[in-house]
PyMOL Python script that loads the backbone (N, CA, C, O; Angstrom):
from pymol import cmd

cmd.read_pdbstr("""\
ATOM      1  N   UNK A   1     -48.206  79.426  12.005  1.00  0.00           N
ATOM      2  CA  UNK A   1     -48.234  79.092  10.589  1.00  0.00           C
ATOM      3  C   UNK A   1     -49.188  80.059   9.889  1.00  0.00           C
ATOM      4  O   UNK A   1     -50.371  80.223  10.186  1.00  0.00           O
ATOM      5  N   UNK A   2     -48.373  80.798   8.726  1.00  0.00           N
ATOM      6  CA  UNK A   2     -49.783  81.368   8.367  1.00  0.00           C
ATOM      7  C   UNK A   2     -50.078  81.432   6.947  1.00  0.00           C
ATOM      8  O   UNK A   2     -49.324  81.057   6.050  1.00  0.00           O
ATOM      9  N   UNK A   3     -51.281  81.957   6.809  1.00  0.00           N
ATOM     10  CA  UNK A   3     -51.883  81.519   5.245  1.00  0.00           C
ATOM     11  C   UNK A   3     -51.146  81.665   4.103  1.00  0.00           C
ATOM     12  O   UNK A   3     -51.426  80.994   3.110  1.00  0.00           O
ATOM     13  N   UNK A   4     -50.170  82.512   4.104  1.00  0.00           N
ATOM     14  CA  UNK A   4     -48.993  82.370   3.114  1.00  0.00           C
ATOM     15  C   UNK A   4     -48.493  81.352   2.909  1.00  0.00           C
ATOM     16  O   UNK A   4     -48.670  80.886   1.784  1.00  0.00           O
ATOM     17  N   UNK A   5     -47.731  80.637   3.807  1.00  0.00           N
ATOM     18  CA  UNK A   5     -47.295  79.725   3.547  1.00  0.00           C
ATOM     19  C   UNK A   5     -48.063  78.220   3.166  1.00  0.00           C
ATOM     20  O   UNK A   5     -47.389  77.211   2.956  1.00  0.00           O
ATOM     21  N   UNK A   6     -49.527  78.223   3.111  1.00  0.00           N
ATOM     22  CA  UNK A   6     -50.396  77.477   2.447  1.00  0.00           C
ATOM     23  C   UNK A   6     -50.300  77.825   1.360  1.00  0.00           C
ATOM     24  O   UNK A   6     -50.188  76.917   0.536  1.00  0.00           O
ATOM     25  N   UNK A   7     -50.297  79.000   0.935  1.00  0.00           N
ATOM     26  CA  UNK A   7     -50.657  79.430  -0.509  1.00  0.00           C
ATOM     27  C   UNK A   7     -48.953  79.224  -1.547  1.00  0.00           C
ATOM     28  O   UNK A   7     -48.868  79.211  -2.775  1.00  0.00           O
ATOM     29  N   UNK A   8     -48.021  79.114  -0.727  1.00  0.00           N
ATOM     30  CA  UNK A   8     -46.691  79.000  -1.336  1.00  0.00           C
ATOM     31  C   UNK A   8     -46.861  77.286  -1.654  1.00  0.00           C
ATOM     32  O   UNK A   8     -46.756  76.785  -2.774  1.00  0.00           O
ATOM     33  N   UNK A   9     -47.107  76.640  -0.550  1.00  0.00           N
ATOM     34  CA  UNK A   9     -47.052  75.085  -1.016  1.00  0.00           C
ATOM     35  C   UNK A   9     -47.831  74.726  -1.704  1.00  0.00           C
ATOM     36  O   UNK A   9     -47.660  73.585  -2.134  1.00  0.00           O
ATOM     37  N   UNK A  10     -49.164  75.543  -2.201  1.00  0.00           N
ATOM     38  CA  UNK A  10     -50.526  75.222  -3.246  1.00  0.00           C
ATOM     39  C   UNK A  10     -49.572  75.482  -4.131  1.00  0.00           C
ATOM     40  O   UNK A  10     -48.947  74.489  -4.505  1.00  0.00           O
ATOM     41  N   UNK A  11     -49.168  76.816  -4.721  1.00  0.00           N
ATOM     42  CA  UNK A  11     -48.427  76.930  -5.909  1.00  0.00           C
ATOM     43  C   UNK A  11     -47.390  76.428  -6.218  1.00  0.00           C
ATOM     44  O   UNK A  11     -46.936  76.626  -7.344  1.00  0.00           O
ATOM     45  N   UNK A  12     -46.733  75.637  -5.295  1.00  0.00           N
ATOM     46  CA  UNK A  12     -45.528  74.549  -5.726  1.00  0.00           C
ATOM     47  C   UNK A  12     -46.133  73.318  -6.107  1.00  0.00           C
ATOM     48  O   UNK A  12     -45.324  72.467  -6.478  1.00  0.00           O
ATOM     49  N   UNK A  13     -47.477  72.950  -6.119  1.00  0.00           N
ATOM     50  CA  UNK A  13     -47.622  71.258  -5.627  1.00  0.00           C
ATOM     51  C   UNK A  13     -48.264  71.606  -7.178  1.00  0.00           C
ATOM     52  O   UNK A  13     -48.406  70.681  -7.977  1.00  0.00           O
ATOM     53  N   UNK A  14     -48.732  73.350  -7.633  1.00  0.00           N
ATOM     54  CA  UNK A  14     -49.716  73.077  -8.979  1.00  0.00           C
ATOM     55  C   UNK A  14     -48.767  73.262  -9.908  1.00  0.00           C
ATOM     56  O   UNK A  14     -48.983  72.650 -10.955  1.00  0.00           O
ATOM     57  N   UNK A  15     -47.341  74.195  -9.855  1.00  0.00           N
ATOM     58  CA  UNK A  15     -46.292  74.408 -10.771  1.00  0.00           C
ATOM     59  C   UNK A  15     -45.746  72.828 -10.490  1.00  0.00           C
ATOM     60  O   UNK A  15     -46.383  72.138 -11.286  1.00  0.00           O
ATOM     61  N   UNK A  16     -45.092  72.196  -9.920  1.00  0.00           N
ATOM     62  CA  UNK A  16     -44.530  71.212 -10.306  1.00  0.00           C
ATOM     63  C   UNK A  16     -45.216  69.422 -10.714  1.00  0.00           C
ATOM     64  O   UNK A  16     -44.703  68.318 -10.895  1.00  0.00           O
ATOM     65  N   UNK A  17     -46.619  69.986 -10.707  1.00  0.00           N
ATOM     66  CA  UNK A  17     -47.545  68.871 -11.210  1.00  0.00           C
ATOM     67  C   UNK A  17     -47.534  68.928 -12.802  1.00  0.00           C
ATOM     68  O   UNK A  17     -47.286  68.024 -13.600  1.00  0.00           O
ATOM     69  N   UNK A  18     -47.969  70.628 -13.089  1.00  0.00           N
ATOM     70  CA  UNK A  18     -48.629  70.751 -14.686  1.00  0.00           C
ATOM     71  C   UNK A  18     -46.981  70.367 -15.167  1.00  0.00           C
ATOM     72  O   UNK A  18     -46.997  69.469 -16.008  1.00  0.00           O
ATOM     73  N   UNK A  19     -45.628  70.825 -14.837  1.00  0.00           N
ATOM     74  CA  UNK A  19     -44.349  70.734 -15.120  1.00  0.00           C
ATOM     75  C   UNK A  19     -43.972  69.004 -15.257  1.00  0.00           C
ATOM     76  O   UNK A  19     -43.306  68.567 -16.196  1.00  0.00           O
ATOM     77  N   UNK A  20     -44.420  68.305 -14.363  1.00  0.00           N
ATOM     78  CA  UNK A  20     -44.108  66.868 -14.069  1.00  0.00           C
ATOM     79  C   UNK A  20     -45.308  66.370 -15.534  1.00  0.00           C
ATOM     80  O   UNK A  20     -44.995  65.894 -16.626  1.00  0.00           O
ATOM     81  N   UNK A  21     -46.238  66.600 -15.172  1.00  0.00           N
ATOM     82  CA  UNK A  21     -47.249  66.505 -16.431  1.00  0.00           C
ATOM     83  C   UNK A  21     -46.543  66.611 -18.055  1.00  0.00           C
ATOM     84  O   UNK A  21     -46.458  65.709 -18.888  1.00  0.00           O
ATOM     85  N   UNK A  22     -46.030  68.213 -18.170  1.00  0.00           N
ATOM     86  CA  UNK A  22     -45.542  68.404 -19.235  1.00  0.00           C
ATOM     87  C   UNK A  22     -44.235  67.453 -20.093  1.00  0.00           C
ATOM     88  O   UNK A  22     -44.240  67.150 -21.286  1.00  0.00           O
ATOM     89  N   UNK A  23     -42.947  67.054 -18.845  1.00  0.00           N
ATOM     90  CA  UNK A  23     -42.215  66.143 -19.070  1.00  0.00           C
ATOM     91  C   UNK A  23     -42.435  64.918 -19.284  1.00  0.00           C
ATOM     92  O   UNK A  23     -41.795  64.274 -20.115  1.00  0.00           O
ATOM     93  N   UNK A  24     -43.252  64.496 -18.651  1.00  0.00           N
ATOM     94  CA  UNK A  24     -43.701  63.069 -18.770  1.00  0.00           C
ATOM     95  C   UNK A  24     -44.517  62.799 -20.312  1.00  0.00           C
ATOM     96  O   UNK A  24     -44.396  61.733 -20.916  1.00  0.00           O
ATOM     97  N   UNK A  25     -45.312  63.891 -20.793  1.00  0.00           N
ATOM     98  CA  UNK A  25     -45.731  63.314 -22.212  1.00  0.00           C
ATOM     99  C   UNK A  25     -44.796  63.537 -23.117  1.00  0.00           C
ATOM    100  O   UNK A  25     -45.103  63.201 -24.261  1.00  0.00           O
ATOM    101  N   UNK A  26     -43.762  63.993 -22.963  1.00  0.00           N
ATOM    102  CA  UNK A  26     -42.670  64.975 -23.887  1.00  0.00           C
ATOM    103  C   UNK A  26     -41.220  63.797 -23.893  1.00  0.00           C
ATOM    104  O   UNK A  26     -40.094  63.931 -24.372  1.00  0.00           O
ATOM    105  N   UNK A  27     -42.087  62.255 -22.874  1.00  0.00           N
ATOM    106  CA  UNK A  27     -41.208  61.622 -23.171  1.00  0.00           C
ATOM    107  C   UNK A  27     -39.730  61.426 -21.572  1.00  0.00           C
ATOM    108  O   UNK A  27     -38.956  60.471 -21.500  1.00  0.00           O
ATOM    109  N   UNK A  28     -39.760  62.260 -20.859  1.00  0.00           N
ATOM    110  CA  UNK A  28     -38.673  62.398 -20.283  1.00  0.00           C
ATOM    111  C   UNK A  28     -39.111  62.631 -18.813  1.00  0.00           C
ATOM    112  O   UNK A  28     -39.461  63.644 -18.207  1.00  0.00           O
ATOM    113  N   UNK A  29     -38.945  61.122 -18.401  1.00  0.00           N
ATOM    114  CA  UNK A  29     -39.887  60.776 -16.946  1.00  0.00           C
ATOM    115  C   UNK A  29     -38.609  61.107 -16.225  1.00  0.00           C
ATOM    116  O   UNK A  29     -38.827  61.816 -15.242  1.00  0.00           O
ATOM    117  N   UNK A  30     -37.189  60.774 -16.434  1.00  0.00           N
ATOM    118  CA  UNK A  30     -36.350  60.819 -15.126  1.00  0.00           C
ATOM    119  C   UNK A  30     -36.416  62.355 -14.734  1.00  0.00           C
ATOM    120  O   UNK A  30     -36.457  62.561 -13.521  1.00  0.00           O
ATOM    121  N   UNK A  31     -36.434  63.625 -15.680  1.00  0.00           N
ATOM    122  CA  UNK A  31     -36.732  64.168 -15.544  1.00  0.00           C
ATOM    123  C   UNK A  31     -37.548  65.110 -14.728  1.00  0.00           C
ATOM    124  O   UNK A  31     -37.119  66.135 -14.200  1.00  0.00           O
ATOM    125  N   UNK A  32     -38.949  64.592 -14.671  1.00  0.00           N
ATOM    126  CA  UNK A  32     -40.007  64.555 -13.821  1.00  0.00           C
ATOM    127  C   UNK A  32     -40.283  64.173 -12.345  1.00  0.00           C
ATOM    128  O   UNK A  32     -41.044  64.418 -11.409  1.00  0.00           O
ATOM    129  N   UNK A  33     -39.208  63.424 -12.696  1.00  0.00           N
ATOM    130  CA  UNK A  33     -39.191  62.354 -11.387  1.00  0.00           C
ATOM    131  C   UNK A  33     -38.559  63.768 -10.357  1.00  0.00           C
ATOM    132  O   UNK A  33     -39.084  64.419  -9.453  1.00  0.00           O
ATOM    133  N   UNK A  34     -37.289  63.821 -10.975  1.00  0.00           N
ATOM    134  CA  UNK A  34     -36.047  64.538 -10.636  1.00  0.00           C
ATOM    135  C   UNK A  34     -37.082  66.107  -9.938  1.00  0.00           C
ATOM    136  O   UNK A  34     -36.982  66.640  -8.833  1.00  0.00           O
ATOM    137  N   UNK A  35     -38.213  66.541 -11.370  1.00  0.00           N
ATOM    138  CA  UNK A  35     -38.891  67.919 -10.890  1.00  0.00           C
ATOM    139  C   UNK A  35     -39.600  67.954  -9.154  1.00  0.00           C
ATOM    140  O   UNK A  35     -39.454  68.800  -8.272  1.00  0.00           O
ATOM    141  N   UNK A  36     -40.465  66.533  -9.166  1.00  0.00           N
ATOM    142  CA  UNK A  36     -41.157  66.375  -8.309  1.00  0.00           C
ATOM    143  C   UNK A  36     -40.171  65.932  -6.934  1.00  0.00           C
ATOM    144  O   UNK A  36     -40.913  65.942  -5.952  1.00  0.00           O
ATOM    145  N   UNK A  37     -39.181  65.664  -6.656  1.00  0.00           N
ATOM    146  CA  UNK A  37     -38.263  65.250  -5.604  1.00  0.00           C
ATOM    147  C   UNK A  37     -37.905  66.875  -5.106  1.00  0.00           C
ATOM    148  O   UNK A  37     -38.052  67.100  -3.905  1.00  0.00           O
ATOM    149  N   UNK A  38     -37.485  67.905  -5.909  1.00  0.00           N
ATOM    150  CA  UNK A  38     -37.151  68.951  -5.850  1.00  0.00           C
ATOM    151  C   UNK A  38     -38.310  69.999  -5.489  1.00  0.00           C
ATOM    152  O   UNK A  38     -38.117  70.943  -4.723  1.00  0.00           O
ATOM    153  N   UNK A  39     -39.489  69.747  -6.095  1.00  0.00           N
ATOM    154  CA  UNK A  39     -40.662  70.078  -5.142  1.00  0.00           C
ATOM    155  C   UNK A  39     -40.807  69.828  -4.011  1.00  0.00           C
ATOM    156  O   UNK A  39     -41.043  70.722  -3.197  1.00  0.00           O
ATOM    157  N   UNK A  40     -40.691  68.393  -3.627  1.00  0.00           N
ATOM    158  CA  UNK A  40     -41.192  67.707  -2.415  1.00  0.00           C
ATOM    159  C   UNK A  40     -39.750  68.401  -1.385  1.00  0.00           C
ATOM    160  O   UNK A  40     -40.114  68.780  -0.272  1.00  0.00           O
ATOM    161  N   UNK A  41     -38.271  68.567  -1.680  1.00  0.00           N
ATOM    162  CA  UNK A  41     -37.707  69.055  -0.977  1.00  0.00           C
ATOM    163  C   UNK A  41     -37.535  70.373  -0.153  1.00  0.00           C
ATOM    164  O   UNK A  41     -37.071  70.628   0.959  1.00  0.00           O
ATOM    165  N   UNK A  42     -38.215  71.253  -1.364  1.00  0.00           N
ATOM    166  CA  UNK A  42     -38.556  73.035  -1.193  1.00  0.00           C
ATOM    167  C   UNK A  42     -39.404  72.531  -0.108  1.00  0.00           C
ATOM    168  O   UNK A  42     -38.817  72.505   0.974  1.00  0.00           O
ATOM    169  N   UNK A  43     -40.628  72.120  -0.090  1.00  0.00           N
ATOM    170  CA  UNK A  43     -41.696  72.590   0.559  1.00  0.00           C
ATOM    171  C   UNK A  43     -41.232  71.562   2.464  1.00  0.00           C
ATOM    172  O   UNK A  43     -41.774  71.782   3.547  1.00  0.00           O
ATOM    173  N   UNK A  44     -40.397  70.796   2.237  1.00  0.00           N
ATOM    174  CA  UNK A  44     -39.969  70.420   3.370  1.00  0.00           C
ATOM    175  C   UNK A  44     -38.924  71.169   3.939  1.00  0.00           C
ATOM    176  O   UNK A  44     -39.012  71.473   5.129  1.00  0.00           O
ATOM    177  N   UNK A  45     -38.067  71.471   3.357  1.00  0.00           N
ATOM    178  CA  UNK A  45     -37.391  73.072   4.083  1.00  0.00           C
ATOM    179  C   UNK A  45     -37.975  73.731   4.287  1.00  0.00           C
ATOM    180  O   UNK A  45     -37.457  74.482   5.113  1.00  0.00           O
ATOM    181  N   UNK A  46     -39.689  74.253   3.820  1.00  0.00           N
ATOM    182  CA  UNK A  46     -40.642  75.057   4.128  1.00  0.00           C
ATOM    183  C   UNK A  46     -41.038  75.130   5.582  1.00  0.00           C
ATOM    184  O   UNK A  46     -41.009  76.118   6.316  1.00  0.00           O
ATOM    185  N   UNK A  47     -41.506  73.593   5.930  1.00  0.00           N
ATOM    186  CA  UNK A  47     -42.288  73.486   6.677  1.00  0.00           C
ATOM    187  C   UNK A  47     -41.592  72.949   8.141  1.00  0.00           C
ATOM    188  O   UNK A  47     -42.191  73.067   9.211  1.00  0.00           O
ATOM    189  N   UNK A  48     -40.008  72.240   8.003  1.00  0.00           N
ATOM    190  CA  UNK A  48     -39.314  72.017   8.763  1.00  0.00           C
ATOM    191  C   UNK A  48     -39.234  72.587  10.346  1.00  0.00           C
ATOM    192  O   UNK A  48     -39.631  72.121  11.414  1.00  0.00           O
ATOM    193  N   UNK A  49     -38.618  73.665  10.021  1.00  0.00           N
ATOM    194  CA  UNK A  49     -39.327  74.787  11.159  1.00  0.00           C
ATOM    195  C   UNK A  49     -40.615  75.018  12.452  1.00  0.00           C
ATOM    196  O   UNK A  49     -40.679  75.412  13.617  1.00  0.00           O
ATOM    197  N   UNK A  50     -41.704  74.390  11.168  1.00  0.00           N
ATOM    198  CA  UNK A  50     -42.632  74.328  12.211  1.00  0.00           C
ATOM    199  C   UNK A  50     -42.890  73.281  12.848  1.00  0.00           C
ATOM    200  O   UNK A  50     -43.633  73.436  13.817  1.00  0.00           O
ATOM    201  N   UNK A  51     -42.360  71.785  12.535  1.00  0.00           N
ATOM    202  CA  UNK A  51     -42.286  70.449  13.071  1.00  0.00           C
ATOM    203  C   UNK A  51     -41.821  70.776  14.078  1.00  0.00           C
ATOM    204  O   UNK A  51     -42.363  70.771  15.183  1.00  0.00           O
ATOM    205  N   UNK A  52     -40.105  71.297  13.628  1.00  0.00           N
ATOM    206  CA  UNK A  52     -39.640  71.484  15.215  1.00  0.00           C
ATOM    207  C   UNK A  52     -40.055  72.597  16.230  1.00  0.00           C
ATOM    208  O   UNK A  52     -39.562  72.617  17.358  1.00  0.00           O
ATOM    209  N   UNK A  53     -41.149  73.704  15.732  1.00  0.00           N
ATOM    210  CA  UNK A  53     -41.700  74.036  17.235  1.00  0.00           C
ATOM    211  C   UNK A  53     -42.324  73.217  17.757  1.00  0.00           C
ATOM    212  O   UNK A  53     -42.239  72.814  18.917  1.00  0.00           O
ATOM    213  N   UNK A  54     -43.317  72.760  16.567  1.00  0.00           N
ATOM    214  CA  UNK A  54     -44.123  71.685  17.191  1.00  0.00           C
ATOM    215  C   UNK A  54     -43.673  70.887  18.304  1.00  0.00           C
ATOM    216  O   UNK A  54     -44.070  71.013  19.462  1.00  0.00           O
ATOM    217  N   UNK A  55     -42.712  69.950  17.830  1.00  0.00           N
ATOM    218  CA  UNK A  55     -42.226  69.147  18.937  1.00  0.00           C
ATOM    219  C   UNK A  55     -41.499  69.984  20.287  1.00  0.00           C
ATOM    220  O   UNK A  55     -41.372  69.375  21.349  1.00  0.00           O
ATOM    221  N   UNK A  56     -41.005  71.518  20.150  1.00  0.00           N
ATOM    222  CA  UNK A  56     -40.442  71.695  21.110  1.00  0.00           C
ATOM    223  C   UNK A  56     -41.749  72.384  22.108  1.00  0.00           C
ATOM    224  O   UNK A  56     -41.715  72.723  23.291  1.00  0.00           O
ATOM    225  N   UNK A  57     -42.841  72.429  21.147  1.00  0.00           N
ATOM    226  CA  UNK A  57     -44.173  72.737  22.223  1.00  0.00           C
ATOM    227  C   UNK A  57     -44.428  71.652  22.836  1.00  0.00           C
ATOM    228  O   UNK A  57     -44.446  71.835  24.053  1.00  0.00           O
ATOM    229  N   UNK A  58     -44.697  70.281  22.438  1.00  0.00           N
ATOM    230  CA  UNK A  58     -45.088  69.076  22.833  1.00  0.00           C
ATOM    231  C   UNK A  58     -44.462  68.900  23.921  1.00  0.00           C
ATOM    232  O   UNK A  58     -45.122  68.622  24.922  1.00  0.00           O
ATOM    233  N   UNK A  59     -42.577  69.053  24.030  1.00  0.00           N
ATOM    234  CA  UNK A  59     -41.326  68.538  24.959  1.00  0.00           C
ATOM    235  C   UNK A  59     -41.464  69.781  26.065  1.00  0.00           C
ATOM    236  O   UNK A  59     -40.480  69.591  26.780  1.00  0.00           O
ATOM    237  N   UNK A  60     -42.117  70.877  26.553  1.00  0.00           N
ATOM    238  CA  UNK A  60     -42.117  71.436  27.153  1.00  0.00           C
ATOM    239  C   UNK A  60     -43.502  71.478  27.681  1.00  0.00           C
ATOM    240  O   UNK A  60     -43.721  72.124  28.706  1.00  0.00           O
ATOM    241  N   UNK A  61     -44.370  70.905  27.129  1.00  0.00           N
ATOM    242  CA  UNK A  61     -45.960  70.676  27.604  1.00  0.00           C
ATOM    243  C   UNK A  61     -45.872  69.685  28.479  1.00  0.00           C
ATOM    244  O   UNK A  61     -46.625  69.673  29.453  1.00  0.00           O
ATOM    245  N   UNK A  62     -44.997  68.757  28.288  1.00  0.00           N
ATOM    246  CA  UNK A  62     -45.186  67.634  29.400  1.00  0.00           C
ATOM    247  C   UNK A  62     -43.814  67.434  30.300  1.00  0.00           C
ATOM    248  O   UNK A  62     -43.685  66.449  31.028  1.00  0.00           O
ATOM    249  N   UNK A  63     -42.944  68.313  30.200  1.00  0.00           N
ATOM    250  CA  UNK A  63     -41.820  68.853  31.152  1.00  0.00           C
ATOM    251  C   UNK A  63     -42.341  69.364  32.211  1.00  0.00           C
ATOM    252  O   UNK A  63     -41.523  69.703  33.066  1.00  0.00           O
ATOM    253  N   UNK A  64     -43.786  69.589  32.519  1.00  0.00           N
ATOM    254  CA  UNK A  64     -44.181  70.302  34.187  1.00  0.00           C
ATOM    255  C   UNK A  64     -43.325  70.065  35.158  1.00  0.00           C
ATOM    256  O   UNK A  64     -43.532  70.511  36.287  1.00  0.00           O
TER     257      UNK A  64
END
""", "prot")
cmd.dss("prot")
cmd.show_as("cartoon", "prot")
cmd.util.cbc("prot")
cmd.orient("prot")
């Protein structure tokens, strides 16, 4: 995992906060709702990948 990809999910979590922020006083929460689901989905296709090494390190650590 490397520091890039920290710095990609910092700038998604601060673009789709001030964005969720902006809709929500402007009146238009489904909206927001809708921004922040679409955040939360990017950054889990992000990170997907590394769950599953994870686990395929775990499933081969105790395969001795």
């Amino acid at each position: 995992m490397s520091v890039d990809l920290i710095f990609k999910i910092a700038a998604v979590g601060i673009l789709v906060s001030v964005l969720s922020q902006v809709l929500k006083h402007s009146g238009r929460e489904e909206q927001a709702f809708l921004t922040s689901l679409a955040g939360l989905l990017l950054v889990l296709f992000w990170i997907v990948p590394y769950i599953y090494d994870l686990f395929e390190s775990i499933k081969s650590l105790f395969t001795l």
